[in-house]
N, C-alpha and C positions, 0 to 999 in steps of 0.2 A: 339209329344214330343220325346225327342233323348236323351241318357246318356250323362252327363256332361264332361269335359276333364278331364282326373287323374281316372276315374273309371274302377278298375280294376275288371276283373272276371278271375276264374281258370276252365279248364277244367274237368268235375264230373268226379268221379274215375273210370266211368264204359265205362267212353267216350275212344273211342279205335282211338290214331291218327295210319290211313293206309298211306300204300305208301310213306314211310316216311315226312309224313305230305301234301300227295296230297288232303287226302280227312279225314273227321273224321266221324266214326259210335257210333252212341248213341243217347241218347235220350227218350223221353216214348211218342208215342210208339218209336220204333228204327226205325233212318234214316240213311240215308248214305249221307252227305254235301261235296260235293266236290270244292275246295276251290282252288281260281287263285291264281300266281306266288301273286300277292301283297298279297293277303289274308295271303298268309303263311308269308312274312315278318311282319305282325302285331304280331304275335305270337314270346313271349321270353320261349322257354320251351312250357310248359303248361295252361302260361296265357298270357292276352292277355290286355293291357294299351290304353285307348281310348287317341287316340292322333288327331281325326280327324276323319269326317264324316263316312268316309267310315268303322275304328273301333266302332263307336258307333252303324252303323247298324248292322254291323257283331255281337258283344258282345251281340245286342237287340234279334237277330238273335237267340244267342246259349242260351240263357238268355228264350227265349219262348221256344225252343225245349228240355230245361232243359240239354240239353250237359256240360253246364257249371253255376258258382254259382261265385256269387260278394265276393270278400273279404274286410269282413267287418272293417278288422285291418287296412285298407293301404286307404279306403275310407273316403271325408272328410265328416265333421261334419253340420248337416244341419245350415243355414244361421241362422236360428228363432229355438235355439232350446229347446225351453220352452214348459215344458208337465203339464201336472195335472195328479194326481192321482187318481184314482176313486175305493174304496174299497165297494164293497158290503157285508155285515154281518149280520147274526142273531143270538145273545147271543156272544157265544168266543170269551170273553174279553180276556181273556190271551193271545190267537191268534193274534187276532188282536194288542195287543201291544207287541206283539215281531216282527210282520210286521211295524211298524210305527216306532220303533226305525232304522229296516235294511234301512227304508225307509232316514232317516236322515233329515235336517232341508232343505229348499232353492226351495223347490217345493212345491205349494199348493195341498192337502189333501182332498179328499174332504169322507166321511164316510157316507154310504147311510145304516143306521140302516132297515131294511127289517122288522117290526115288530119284533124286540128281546120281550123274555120274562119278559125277567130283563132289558130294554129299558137304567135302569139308571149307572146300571156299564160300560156300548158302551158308553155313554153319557161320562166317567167319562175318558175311555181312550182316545177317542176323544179330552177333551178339556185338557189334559196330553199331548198330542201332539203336540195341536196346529190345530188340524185336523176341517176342516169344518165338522159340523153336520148335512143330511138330515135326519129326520125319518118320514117311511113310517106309516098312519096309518093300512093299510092291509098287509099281507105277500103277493107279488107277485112272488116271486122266484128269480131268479141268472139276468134274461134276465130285467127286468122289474126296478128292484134294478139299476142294470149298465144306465140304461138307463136313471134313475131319477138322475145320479152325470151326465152323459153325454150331459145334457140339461144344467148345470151347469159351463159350461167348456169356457172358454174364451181363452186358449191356442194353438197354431196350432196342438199339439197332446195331446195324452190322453194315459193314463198305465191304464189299468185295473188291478187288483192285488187280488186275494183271500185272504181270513183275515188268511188261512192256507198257505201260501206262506211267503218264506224270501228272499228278494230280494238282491243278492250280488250285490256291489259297481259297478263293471263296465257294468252292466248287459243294464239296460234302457241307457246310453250313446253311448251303442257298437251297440244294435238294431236301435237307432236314425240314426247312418251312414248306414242302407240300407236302406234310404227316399232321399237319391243322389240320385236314381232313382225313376224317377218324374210316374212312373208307379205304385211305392209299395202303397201298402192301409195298408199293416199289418204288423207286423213283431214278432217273436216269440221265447224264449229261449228254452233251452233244459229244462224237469224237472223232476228233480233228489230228493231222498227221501232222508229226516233230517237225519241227523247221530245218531244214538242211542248208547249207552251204550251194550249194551244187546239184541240185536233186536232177535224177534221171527222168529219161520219157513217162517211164512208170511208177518212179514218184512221182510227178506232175500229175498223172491221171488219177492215181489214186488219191493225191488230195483233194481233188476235186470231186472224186465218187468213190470214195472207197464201202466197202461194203459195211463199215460200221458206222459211216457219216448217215444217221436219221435224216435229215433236214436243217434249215435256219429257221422253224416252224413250231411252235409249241403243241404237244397231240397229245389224246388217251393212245395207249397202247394198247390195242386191240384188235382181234384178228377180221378182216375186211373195212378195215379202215388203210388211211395213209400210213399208217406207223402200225404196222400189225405184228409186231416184234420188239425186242428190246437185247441188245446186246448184254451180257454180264462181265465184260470187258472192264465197267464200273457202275457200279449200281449200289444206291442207299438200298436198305430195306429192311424192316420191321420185324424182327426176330421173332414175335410172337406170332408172324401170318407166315410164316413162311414152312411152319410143320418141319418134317425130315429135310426139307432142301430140295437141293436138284436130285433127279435120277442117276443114280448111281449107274447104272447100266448103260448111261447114253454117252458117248464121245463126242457126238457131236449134236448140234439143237437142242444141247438140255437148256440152253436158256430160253431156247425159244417155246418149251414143253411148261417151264415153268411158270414161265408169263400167262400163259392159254392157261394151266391152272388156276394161276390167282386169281384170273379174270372169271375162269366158270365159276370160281367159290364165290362169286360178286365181291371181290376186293378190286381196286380199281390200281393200274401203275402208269405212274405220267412222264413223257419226254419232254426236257426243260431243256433246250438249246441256248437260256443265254448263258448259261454256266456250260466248262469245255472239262477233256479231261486227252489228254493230246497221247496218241500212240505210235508205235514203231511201226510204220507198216514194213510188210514185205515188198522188195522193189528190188531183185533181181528174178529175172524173166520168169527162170524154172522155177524157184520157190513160189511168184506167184503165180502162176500158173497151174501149180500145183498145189493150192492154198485155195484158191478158187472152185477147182474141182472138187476140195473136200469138202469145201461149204457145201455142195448140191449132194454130196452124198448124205446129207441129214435130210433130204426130204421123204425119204419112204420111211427111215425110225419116227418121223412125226407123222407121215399120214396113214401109218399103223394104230397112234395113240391117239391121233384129233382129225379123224376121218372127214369132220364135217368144217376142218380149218383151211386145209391142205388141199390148194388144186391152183395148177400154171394160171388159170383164169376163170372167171364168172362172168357169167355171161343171163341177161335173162330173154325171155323166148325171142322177143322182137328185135336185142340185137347180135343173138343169133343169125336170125333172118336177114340180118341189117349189112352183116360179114360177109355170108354165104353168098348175097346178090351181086357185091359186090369182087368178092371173089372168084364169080364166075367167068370176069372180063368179058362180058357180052356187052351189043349196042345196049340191050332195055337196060343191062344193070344199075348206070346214075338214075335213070327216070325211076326203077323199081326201089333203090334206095331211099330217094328222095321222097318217097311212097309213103315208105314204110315208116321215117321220121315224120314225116305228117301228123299220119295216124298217133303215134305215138306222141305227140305234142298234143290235138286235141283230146287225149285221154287225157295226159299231162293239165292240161286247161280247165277240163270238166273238177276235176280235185281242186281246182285252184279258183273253185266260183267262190266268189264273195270277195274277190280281191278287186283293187283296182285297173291293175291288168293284166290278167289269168294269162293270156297268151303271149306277152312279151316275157314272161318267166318263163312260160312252157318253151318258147323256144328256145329260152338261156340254157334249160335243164336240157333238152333232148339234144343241144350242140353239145354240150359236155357230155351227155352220156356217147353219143357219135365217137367223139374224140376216144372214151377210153373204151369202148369197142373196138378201135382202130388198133389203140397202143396198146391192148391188150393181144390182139391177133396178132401186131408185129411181133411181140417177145414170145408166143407162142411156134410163127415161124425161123428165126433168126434165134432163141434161145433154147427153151424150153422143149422143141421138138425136130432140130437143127439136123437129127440123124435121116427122121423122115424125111427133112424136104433138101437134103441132099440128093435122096434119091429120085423125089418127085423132080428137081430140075433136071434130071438125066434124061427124061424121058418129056416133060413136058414144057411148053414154052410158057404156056402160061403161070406154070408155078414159079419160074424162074424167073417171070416179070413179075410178079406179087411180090417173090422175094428179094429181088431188086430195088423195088420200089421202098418194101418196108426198111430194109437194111439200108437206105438211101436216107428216109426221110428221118428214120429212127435217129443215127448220128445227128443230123441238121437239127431236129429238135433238142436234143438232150445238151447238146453242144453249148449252145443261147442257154440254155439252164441252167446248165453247172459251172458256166464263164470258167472252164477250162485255162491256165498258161498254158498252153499246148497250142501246138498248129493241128486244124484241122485235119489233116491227113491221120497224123503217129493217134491223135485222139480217136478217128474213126476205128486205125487198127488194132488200139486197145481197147473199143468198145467190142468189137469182133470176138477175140480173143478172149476177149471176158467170158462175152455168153458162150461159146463154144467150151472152155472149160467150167465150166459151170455147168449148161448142161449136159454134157458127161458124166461129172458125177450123181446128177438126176439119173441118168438113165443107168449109169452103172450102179447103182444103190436099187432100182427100180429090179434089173434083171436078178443082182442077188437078193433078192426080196420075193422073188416071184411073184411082181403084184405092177399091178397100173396106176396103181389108186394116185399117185404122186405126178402123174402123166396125165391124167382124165379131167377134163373143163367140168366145171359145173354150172349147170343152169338154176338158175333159183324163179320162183315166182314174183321178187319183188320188182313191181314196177322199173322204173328204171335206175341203172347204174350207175352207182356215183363213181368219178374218179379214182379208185384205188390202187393205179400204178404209181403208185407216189416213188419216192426215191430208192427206197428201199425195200417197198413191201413186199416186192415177191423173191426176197433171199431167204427164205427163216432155215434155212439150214445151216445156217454160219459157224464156224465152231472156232472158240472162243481159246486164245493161246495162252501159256502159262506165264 
């Protein structure tokens, strides 16, 4: 299968065209494409209009190496583009009928009651709507639910929609135009928290990071990229790639199992942030606190099933090495640092001969990998392994300068980057707080699992690291509300 004619992709922001357009570096991991005299006349600017074979392989091209992202404004609208809705719920009647009005009239409905308490108020918005009614007689949970409207579906696609989600107008029409490409399985908006009156400390934080905000970022979703997850909070997708659905057996991270799937089948799913789909977060202290924790408990049911997905961080040997000298707080450690990036830069250089300046790249690449060797150690101390280095500060000073440090710098950065309404302070304490119930439920999902796997770094052989502590990447155990 080959992109259609008229579909456009743009080159991702981080993609670097060299040489005045001989060759372009990006990608995850990063490559270097060096690209013939025609290649560059495909390209207007920064994107790039399939006009013919040879742009449609090219586009397919940048399109897997994630260099570049389809725009979804100038792309047309699939042939057949009749969806069904599938809302899973249990009780939130209110919920659910402020979803069913955003949702509007012209699309069938379909409303999979998940055993409600009150079965007959769901019943009553339901037929207020218009809305088809399944009701379950057991509670199976979010995956199980979807899956009994998705047996139901006679439309070429399907919207999944939580009864906490409000779906704005262009939202599902703007996701339908990346199904031009006969690759996508899935497609997904950005989501962004309900506007309040009044919002508390931890609504404020959570608008700013909540755990189902991807980014303002266009991405493949893909596991060790930025966006290596996909919320089913609301998701288009393609009824005929989707087989059985979600795992029925998972409660929590079946959306993030199902994504890892479509991606090994080589089906591709893409996050589109300029379309929203706005949700209720939780924002009183103990529900999210406790709503956080049960996100990290899906990480041991996923790295049971995608052993080679799942792990707090990746690391490859050099900055391993790069951590370790630097964690040892000794006089040599910046000189052996600084060392060790060197090296690594002129390796970085030598790949990068025939360019016009191999080594002012290499250095661009080897600071960014620095950097997410850093941010990846801090979330492994301060989140991810938060039980351990409680213990190691008890006893040692230097862990507790490390984590000092990291817990210090961690807030000040993310801070600048999610432009927080929040005052610094309440914003650090809910960064805290986060990771500490998060991981908890790592580590408690880890102990009743009897296994590490969900706790263990991985080193990989590829050269060097790209970035992938992106904003969200390392939650995929999210679990998705009704």
């Amino acid at each position: 299968m080959t992109l259609p004619l008229g579909f456009v992709v743009e080159l991702d922001r981080h993609t670097r065209v060299v040489d005045g357009g001989a060759a372009l570096l990006g990608g995850f991991p990063t490559r270097l494409l060096r690209l013939t005299p025609r290649a560059r006349r495909l390209f207007a600017g920064r994107r790039l209009a399939v006009r013919d074979v040879a742009g449609a392989l090219l586009a397919d091209r940048l399109l897997d190496t994630g260099m570049a992202h389809p725009v979804a404004e100038v792309l047309p609208a699939p042939a057949d583009p009749r969806y069904t809705v599938v809302v899973p719920v249990r009780d939130r009647p209110r919920q659910l009928g402020r979803l069913l009005r955003s949702i509007g009239a012209g699309h069938p409905v379909i409303v999979v009651d998940d055993a409600s308490h009150r079965p007959a108020a769901v019943a009553a918005v339901a037929a207020e709507h218009g809305a088809r009614l399944v009701a379950l007689a057991a509670n199976s949970g979010p995956a199980g639910a979807r899956n009994a409207g998705l047996r139901l579906v006679t439309t070429p696609y399907v919207v999944f929609a939580d009864s906490d989600i409000v779906l704005d107008p262009d939202t599902v029409p703007t996701l339908l135009r990346h199904f031009a490409d006969p690759l996508v399985a899935a497609a997904v908006p950005r989501i962004t928290g309900l506007p309040a009156a009044d919002p508390s400390w931890i609504a404020r934080y959570e608008n700013a990071r909540s755990s189902l905000d991807l980014g303002s970022h266009p991405a493949p979703v893909r596991p060790g990229t930025p966006v290596s997850w996909a919320s089913s909070a609301c998701v288009v997708a393609r009824v005929d790639a989707l087989g059985e659905g979600f795992d029925d057996s998972m409660r929590v991270g079946e959306d993030v199992d199902l994504c890892w799937r479509l991606v090994a089948a080589g089906r591709r799913v893409r996050y589109e942030p300029a379309v929203q789909a706005a949700h209720e977060h939780r924002v009183r202290t103990r529900d999210w606190l406790l709503r956080k924790a049960v996100y990290g408990t899906g990480a041991q049911p996923l790295a049971e099933r995608h052993p080679e997905f799942v792990a707090p961080a990746v690391f490859a040997p050099w900055s391993t090495a790069f951590a370790a000298v630097l964690f040892a707080g000794r006089r040599w450690s910046v000189p052996a640092g600084a060392a060790v990036l060197g090296v690594v830069a002129v390796r970085i250089a030598r790949k990068l001969d025939g360019t016009r300046h191999p080594y002012r790249l290499a250095v661009r690449l080897t600071a960014n990998g620095a950097l997410a060797t850093l941010a990846q150690t801090s979330a492994l101390l301060t989140r991810h392994w938060w039980p351990l280095t409680a213990v190691g500060c008890t006893v040692s000073g230097r862990v507790r300068r490390a984590t000092a440090i990291a817990a210090v710098a961690d807030i000040a950065f993310e801070y600048r980057r999610d432009q927080a309404t929040l005052d610094p302070l309440r914003y650090g304490i809910a960064r805290r707080l986060d990771d500490l119930a998060y991981g908890a439920g790592v580590w408690f999902s880890a102990l009743r699992g009897r296994s590490s796997a969900a706790l263990r770094p991985r080193v990989t052989r590829a050269g060097t690291p790209v970035p992938v502590s992106g904003k969200r990447s390392a939650e995929p155990g999210r679990m998705p509300r009704h």
